[in-house]
N, CA and C of each residue as an Amber inpcrd file, in Angstrom:
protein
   642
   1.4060000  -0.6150000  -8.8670000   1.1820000   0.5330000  -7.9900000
   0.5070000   1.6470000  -8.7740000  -0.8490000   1.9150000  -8.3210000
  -1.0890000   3.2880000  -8.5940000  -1.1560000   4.7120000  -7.9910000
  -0.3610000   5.6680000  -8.7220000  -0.2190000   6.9150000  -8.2390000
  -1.4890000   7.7120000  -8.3390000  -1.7810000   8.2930000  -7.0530000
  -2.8970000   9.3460000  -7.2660000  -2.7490000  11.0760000  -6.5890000
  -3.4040000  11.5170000  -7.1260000  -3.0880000  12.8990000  -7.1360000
  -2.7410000  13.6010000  -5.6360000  -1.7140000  14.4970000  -4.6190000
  -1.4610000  14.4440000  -3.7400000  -0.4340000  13.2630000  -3.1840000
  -0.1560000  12.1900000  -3.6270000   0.5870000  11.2720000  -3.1480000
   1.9650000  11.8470000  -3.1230000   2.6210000  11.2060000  -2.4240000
   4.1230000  11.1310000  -2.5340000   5.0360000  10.7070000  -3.6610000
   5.2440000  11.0670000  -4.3780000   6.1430000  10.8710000  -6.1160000
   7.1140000   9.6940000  -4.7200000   7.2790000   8.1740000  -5.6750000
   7.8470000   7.4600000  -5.3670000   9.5280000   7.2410000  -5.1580000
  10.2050000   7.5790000  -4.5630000  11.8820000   7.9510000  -4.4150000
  12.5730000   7.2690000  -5.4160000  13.3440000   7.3080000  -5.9750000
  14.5160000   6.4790000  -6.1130000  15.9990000   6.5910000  -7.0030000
  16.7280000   5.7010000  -7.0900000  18.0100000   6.1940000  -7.5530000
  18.2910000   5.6000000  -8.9580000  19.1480000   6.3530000  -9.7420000
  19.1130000   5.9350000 -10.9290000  20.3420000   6.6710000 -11.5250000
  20.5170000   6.1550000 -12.7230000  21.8620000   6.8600000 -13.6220000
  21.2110000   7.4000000 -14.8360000  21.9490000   8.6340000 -15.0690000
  20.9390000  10.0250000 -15.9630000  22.2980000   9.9840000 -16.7830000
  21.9340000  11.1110000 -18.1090000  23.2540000  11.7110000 -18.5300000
  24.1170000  12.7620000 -18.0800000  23.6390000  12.9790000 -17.0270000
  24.6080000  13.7580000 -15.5280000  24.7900000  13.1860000 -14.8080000
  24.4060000  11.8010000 -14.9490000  25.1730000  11.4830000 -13.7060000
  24.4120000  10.7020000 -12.7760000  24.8840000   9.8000000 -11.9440000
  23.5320000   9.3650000 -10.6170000  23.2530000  10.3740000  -9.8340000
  22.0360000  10.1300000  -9.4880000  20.8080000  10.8110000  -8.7390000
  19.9830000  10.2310000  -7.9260000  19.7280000  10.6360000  -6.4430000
  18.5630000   9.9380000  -5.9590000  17.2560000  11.1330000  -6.2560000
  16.3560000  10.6160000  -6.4670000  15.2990000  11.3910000  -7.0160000
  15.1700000  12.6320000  -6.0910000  14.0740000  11.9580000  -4.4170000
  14.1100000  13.1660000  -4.2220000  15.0550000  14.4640000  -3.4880000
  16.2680000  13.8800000  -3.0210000  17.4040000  14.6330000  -2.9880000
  17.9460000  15.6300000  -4.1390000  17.6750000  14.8460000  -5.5830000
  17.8270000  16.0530000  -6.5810000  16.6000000  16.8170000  -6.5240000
  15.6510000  16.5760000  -6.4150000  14.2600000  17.6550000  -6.3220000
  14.5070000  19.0380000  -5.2370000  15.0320000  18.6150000  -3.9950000
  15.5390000  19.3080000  -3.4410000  14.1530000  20.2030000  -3.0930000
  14.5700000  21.3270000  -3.3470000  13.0500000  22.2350000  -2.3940000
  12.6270000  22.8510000  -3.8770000  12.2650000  22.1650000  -4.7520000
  11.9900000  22.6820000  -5.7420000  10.6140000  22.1000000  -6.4220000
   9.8740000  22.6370000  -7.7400000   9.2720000  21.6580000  -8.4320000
   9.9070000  21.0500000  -9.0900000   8.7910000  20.0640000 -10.0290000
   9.9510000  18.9480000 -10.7170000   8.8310000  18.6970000 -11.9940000
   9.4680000  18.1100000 -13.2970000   8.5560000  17.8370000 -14.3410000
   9.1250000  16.8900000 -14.6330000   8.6250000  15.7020000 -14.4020000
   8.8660000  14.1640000 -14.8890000   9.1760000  13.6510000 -16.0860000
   9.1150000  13.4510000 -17.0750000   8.3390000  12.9850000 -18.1990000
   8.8750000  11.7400000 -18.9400000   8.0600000  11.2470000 -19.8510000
   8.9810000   9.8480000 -20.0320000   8.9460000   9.4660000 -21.7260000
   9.9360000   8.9410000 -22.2530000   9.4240000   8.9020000 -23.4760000
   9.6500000   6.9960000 -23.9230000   8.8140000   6.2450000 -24.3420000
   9.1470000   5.4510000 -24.7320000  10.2580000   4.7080000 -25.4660000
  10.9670000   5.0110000 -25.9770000  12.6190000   4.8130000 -26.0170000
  13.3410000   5.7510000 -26.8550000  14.6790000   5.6900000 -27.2100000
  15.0510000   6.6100000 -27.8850000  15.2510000   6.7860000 -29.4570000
  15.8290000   7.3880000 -30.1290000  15.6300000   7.7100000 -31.7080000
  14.2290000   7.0960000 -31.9230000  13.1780000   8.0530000 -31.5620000
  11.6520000   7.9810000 -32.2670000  11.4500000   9.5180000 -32.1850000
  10.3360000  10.2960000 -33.3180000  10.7490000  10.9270000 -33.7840000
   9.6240000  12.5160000 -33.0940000   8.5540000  11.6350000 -32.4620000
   8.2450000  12.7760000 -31.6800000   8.5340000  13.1060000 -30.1700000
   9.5270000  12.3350000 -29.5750000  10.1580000  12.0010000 -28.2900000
  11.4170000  13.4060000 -28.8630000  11.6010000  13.1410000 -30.1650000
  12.9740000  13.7670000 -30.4260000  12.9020000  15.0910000 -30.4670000
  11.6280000  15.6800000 -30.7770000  11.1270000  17.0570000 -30.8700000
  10.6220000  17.5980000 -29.2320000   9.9110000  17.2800000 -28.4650000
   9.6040000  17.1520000 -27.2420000  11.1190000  17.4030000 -26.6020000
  12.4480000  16.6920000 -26.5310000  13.5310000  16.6880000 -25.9960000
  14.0740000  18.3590000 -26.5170000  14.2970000  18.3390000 -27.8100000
  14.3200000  19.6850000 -27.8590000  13.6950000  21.1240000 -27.6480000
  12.2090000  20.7880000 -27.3490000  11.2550000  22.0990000 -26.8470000
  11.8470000  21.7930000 -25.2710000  11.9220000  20.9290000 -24.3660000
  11.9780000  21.3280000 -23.3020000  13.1250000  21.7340000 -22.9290000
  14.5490000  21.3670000 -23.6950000  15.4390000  21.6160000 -22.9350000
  15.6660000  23.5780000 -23.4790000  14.9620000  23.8510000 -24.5220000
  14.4820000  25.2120000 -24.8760000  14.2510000  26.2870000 -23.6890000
  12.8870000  25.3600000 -23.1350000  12.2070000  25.9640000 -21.9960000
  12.6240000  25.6950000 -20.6680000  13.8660000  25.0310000 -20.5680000
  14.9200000  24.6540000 -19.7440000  15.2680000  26.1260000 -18.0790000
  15.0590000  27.5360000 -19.1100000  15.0280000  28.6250000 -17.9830000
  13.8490000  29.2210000 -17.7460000  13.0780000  29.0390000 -18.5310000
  11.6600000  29.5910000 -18.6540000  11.2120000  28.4800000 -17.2960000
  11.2880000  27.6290000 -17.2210000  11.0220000  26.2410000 -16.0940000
  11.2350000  27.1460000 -14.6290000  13.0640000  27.2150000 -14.8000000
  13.3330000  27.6720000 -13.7010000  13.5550000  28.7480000 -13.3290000
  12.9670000  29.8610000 -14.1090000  12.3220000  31.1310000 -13.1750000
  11.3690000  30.8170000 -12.7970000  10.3850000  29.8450000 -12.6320000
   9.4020000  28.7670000 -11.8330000  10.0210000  28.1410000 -10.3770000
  11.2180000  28.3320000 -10.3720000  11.8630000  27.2690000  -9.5210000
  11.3730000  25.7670000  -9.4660000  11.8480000  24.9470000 -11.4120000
  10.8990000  24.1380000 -11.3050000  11.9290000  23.0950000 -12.4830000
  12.6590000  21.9750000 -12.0510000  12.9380000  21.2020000 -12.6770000
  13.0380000  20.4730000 -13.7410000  13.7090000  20.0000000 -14.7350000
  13.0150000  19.0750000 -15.8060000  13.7470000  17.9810000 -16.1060000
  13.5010000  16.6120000 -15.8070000  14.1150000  15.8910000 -16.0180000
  13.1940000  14.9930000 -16.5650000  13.6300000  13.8250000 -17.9550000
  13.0310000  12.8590000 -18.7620000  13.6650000  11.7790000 -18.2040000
  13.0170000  10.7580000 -19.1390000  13.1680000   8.8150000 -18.8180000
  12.6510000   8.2760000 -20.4030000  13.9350000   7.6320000 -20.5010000
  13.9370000   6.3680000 -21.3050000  14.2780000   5.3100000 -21.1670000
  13.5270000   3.9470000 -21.8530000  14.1260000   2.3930000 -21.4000000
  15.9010000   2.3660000 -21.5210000  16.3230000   3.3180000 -22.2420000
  17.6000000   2.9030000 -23.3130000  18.7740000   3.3030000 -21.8850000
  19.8790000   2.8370000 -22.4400000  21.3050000   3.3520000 -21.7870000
  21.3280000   5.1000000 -21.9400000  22.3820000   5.0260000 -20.3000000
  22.9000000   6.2190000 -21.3160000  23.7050000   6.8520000 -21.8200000
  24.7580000   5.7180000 -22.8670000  25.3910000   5.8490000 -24.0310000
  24.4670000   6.0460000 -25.0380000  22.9110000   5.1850000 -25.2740000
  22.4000000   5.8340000 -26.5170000  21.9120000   6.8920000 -25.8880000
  21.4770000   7.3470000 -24.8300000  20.8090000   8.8220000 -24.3670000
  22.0700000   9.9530000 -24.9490000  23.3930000   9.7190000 -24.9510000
  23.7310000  10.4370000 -25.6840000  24.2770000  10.5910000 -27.0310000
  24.2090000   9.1480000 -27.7350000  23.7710000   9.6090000 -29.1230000
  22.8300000   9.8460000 -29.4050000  21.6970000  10.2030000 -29.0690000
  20.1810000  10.6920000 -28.6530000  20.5090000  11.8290000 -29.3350000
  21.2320000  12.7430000 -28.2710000  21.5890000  13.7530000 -27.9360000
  22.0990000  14.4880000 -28.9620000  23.3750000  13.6040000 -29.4130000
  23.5210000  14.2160000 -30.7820000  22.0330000  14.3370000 -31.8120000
  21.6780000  13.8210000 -32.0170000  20.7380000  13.9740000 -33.0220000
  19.5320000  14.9940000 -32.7100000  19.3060000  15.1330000 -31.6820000
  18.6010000  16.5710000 -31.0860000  19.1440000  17.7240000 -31.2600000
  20.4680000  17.7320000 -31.0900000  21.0080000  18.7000000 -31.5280000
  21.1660000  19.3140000 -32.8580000  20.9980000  18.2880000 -33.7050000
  21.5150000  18.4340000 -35.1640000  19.7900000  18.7170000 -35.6490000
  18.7540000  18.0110000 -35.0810000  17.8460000  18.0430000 -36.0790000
  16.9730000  19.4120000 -35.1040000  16.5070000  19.4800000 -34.2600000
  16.6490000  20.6030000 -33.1980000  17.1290000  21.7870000 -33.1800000
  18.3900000  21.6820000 -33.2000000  19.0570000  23.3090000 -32.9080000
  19.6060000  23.2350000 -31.7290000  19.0780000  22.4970000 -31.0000000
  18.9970000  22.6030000 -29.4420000  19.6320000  21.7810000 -28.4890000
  20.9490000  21.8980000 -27.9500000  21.3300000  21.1610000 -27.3990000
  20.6300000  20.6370000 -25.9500000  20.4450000  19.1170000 -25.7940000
  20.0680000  18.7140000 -24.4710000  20.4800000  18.7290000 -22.9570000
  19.5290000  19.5910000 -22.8520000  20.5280000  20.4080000 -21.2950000
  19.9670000  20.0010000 -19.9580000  19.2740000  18.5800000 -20.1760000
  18.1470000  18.1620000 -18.8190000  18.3150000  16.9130000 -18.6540000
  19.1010000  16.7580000 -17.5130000  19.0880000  15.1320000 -17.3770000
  17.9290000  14.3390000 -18.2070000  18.3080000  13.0860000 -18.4530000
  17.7760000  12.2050000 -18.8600000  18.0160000  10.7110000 -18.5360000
  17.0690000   9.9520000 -17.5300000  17.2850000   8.8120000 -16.7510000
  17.1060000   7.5790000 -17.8920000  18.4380000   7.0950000 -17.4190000
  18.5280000   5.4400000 -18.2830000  17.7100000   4.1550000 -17.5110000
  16.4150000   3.5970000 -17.8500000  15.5390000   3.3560000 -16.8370000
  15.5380000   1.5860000 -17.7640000  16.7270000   1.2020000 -18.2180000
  16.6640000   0.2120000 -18.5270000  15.8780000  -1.1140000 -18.4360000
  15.9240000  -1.4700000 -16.9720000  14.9430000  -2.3230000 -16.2630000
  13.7200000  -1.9570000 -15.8980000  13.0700000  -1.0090000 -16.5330000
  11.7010000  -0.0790000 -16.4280000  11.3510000  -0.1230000 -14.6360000
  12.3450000  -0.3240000 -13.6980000  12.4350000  -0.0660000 -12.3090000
  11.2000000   1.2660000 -11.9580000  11.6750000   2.6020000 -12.6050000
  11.2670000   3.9500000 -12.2850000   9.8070000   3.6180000 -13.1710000
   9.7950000   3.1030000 -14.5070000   8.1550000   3.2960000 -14.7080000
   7.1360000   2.0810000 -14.6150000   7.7090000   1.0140000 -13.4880000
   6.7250000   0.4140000 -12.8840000   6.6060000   1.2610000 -11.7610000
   7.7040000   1.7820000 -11.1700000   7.0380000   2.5760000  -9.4600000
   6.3080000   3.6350000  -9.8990000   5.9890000   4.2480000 -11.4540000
   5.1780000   5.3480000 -11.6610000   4.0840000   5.0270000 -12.2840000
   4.1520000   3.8200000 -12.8710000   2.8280000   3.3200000 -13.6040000
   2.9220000   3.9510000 -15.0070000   3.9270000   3.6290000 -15.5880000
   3.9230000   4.3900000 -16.9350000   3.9530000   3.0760000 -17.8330000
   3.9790000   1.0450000 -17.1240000   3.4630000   0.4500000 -18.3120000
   2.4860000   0.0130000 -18.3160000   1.8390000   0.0730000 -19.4690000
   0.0900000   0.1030000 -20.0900000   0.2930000  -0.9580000 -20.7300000
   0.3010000  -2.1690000 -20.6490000   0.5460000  -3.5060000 -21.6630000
  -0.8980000  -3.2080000 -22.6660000  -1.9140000  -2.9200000 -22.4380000
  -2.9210000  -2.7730000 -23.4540000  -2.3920000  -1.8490000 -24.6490000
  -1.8800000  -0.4290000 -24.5170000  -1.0670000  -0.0550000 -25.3840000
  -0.2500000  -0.3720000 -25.5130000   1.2440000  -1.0310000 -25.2900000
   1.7520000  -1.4560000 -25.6110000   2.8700000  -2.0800000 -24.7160000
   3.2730000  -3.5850000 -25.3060000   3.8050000  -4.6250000 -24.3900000
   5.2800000  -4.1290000 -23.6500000   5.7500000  -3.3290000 -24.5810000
   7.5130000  -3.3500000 -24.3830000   7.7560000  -1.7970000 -23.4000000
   7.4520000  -0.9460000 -24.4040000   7.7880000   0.2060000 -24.0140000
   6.8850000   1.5010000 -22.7520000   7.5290000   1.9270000 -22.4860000
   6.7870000   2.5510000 -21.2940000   5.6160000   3.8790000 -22.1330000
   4.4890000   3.8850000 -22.0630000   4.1400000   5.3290000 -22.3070000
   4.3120000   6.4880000 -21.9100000   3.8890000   7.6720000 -22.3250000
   4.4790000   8.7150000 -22.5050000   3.9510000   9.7890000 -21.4840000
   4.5110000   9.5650000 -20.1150000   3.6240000  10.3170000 -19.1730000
   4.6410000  11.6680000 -18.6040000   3.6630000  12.1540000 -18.1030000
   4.1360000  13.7730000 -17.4740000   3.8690000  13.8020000 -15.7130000
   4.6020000  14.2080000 -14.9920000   4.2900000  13.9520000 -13.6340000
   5.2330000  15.6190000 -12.9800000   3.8140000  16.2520000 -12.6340000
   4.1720000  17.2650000 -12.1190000   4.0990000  17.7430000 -10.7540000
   5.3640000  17.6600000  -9.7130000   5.4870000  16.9320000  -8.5670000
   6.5430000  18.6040000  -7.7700000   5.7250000  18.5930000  -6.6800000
   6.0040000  20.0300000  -5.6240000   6.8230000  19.9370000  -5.1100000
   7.1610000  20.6860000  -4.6010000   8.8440000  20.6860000  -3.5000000
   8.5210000  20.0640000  -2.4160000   7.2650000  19.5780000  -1.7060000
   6.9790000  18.6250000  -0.3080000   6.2650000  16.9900000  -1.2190000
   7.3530000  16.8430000  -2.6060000   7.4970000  15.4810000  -3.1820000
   5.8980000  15.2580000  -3.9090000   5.1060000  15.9930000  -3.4640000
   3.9130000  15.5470000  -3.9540000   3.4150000  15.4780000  -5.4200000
   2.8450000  14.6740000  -6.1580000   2.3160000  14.8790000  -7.5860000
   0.9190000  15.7630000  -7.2500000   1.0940000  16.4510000  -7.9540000
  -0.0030000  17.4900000  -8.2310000  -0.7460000  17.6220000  -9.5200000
   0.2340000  16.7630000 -10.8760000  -0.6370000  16.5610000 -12.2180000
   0.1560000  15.5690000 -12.5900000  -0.9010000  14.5860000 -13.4780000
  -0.3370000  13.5490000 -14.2430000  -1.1830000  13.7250000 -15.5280000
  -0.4420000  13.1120000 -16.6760000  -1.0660000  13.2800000 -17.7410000
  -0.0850000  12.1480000 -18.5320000  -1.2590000  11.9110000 -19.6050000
  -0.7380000  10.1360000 -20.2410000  -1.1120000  10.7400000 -21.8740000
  -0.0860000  10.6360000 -22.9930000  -0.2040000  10.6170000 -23.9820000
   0.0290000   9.7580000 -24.4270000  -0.9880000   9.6060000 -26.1410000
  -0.5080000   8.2650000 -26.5580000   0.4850000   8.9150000 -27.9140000
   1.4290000   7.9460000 -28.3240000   2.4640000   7.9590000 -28.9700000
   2.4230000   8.6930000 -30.2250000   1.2410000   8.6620000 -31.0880000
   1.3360000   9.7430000 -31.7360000   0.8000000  11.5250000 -31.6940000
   0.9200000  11.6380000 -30.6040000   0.5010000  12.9220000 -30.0070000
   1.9490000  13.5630000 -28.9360000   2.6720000  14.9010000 -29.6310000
   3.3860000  15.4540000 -29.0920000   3.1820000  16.5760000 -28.1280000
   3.7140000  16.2250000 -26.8420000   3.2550000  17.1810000 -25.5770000
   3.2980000  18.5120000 -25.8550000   2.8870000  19.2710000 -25.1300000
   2.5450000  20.9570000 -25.4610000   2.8540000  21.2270000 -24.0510000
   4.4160000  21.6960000 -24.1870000   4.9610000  22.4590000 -23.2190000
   4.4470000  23.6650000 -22.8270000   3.9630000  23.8380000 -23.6620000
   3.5700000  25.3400000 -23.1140000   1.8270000  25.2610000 -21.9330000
   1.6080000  23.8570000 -22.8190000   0.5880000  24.0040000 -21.3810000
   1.2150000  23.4210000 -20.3820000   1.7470000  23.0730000 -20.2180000
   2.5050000  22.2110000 -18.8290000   3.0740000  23.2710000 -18.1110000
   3.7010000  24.4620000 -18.7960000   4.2630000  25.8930000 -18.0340000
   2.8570000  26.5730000 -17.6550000   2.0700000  26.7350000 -18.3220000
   0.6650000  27.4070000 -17.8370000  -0.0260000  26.3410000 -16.2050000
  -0.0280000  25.0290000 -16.5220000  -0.3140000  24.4160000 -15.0170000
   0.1300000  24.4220000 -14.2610000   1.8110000  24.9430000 -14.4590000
   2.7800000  25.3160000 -13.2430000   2.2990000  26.5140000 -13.1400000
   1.8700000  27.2540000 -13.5760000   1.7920000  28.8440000 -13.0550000
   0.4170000  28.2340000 -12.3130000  -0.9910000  27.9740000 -12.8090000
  -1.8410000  27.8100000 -11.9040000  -1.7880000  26.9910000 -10.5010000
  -1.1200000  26.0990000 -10.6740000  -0.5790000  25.2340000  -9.4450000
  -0.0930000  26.3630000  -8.2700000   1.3950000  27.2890000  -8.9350000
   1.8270000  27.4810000  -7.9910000   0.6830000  29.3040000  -7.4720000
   0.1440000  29.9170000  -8.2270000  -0.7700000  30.7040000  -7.9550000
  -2.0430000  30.2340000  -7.0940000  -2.2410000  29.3410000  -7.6090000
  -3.5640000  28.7070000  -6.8260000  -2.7600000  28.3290000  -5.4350000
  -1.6630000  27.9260000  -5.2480000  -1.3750000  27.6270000  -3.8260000
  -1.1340000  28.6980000  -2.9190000  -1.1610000  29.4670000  -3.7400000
  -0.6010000  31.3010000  -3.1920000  -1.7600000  31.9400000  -2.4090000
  -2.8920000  31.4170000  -2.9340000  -3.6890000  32.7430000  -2.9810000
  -5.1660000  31.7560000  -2.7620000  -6.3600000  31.9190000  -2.7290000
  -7.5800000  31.3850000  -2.1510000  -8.2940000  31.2260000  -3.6470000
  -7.6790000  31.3010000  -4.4330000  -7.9690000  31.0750000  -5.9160000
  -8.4700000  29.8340000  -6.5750000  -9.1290000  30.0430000  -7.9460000
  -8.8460000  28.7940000  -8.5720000  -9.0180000  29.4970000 -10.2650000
  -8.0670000  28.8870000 -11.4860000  -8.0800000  29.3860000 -12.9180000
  -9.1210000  28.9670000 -13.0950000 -10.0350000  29.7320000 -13.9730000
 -10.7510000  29.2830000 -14.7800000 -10.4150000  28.2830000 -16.5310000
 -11.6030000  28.1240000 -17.1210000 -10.8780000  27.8090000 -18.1810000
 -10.0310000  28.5880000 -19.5500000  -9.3340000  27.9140000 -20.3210000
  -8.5390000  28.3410000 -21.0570000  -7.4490000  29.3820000 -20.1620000
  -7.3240000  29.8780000 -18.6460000  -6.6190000  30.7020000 -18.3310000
  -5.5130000  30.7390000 -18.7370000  -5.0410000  31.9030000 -18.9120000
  -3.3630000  32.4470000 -19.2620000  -3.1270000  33.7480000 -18.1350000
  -2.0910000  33.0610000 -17.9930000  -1.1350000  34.1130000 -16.4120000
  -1.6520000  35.1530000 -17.0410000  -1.8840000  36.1150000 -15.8450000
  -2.6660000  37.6650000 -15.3060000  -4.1240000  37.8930000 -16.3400000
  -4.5480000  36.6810000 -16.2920000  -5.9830000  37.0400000 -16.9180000
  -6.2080000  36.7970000 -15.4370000  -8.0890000  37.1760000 -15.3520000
  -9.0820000  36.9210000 -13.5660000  -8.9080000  35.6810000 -13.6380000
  -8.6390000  35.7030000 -12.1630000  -9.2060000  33.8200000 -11.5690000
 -10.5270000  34.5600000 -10.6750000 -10.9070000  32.7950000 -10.5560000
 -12.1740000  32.5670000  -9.5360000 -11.8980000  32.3190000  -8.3210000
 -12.9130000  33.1980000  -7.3770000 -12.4290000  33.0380000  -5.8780000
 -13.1470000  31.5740000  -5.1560000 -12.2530000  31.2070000  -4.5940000
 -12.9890000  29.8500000  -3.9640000 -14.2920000  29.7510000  -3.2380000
 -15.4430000  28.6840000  -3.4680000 -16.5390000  29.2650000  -2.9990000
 -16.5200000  29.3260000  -1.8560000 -15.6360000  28.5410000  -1.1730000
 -15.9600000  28.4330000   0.7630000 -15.0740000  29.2800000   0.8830000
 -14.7080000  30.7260000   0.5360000 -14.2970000  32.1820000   1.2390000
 -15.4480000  32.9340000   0.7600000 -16.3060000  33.1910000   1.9990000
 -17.4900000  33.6390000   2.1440000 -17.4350000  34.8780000   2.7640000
 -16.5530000  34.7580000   4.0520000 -16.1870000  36.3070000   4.9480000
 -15.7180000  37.1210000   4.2890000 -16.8520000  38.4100000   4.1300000
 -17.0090000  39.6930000   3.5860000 -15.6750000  40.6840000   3.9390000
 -15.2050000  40.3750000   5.1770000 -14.3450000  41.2570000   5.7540000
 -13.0530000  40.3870000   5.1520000 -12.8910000  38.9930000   4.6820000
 -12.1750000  38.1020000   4.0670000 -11.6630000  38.7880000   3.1700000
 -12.7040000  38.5530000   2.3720000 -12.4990000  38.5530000   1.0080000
 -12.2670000  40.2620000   0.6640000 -12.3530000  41.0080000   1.1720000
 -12.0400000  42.1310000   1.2050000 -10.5970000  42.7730000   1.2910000
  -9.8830000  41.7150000   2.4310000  -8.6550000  41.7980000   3.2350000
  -7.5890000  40.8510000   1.6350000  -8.0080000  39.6140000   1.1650000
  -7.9060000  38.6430000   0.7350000  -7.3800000  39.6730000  -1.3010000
  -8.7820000  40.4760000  -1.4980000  -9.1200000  40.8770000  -2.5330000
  -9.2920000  42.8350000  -3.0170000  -8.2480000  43.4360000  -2.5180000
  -8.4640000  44.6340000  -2.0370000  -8.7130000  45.1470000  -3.7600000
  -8.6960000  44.4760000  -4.6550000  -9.1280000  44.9840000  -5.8360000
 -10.0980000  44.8930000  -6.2440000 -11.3390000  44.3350000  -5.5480000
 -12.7330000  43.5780000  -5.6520000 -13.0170000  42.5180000  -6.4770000
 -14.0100000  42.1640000  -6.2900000 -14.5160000  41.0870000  -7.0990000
 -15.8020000  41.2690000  -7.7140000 -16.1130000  40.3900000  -8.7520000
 -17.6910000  40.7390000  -9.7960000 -18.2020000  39.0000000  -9.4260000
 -19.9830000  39.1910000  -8.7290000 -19.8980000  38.2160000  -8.0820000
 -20.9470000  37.9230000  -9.4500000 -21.2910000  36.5660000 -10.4020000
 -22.0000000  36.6760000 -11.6190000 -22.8150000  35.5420000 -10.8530000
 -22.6960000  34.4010000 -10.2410000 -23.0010000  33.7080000  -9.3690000
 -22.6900000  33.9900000  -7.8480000 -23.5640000  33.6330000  -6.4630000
 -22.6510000  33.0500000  -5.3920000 -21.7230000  32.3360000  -5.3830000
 -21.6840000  31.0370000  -6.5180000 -20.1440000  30.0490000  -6.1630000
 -19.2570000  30.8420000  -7.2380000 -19.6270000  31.4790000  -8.1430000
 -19.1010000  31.9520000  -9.2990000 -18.6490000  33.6330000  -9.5880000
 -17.3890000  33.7750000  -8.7030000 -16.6940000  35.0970000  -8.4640000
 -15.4210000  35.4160000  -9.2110000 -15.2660000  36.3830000  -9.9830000
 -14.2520000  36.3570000 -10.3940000 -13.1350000  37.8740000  -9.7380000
 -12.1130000  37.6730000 -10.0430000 -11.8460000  38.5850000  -9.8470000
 -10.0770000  38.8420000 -10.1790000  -9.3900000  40.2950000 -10.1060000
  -7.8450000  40.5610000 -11.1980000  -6.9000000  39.7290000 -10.3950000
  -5.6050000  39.0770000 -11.3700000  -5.0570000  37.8880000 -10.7770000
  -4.2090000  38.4650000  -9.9320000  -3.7110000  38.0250000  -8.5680000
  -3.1700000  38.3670000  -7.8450000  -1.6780000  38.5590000  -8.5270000
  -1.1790000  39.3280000  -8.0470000   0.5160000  39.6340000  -7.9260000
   1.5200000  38.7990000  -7.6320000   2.1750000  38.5000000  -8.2370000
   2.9740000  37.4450000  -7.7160000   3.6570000  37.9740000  -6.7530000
   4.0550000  37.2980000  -5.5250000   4.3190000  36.8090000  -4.3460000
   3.7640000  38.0300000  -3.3280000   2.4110000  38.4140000  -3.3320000
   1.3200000  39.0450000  -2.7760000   0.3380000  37.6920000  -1.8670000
């Protein structure tokens, strides 16, 4: 099965280190951040576990979830745990699904037998409160995720859904976004943009980032 962007994040039930869960019943009316790590005690999975459960409130003043996946039990998910803690600082405060029978990352497409036969790769699935994936992203194993951009695509995600917008590149929250080219009505974009806009192109408008929940 392949997932594509807008789809429906695939349901299902499973046992975490909190506990069973049906997926999207725990999502609830919220966002959600997927992520998966190829199994446990490896050593950049182990650093990753501790930045996110870090950014654990930073997430959810997002109103925005975080839950991981490994092949392993989860008795080793929590001797995992210990060792995040100890080498970390940081105790693990985010569910983490025991996906033993790789059930959850065949319905997500997280195995790549070309990279590798056994273990699932290392994907990110960033999925809206009406279930939908809105970003996926695939790392390979020696490359550790950068939470902090994954909090920056939640801010553009949920800004861009706000507002007639789109980030430009490198954006960081309350720098200008770009106004979408098909808002053309003058009296629109006026109503839309009461702070104006600098038009450098016709498709290419920028203008100060909206306010949150404006």
């Amino acid at each position: 099965m392949t997932i594509l962007l807008g789809d429906v994040a695939p349901d299902f039930q499973a046992q975490t280190t909190e506990g069973p869960l049906s997926f999207h019943e725990w999502i609830g009316d919220t966002w959600c951040i997927l992520f998966s790590h190829p199994k446990n005690f490896t050593p950049v999975c182990t650093t990753e576990l501790g930045e996110a459960s870090r950014l654990k409130e930073a997430f959810l003043e997002r109103n925005c979830k975080l839950i991981g996946l490994s092949i392993d039990s989860v008795a080793d998910h929590h001797r995992w745990a210990q060792d995040i803690q100890e080498t970390q600082g940081q105790t693990l405060n985010i569910p983490l699904i025991a996906d033993h029978d790789c059930a959850v990352a065949s319905a997500y497409d997280m195995l790549h037998p070309s990279s590798d036969t056994t273990f699932t790769v290392r994907c990110v699935f960033v999925i809206d409160p009406f279930k939908k994936v809105r970003l996926m992203l695939t790392y390979p194993a020696s490359t550790g995720r950068n939470f902090a951009e994954i909090l920056r695509v939640l801010d553009s995600l949920q800004l861009t859904d706000a507002h007639s917008v789109a980030t430009p590149v490198n954006w960081l929250p309350g720098e200008e976004v770009v106004i979408l080219p098909t808002l053309t009505d003058p009296a629109v974009l006026q109503q839309k943009f009461p702070q104006g806009y600098k038009e450098i192109k016709p498709y290419l408008r920028t203008t100060p980032c909206p306010a949150a929940g404006t």
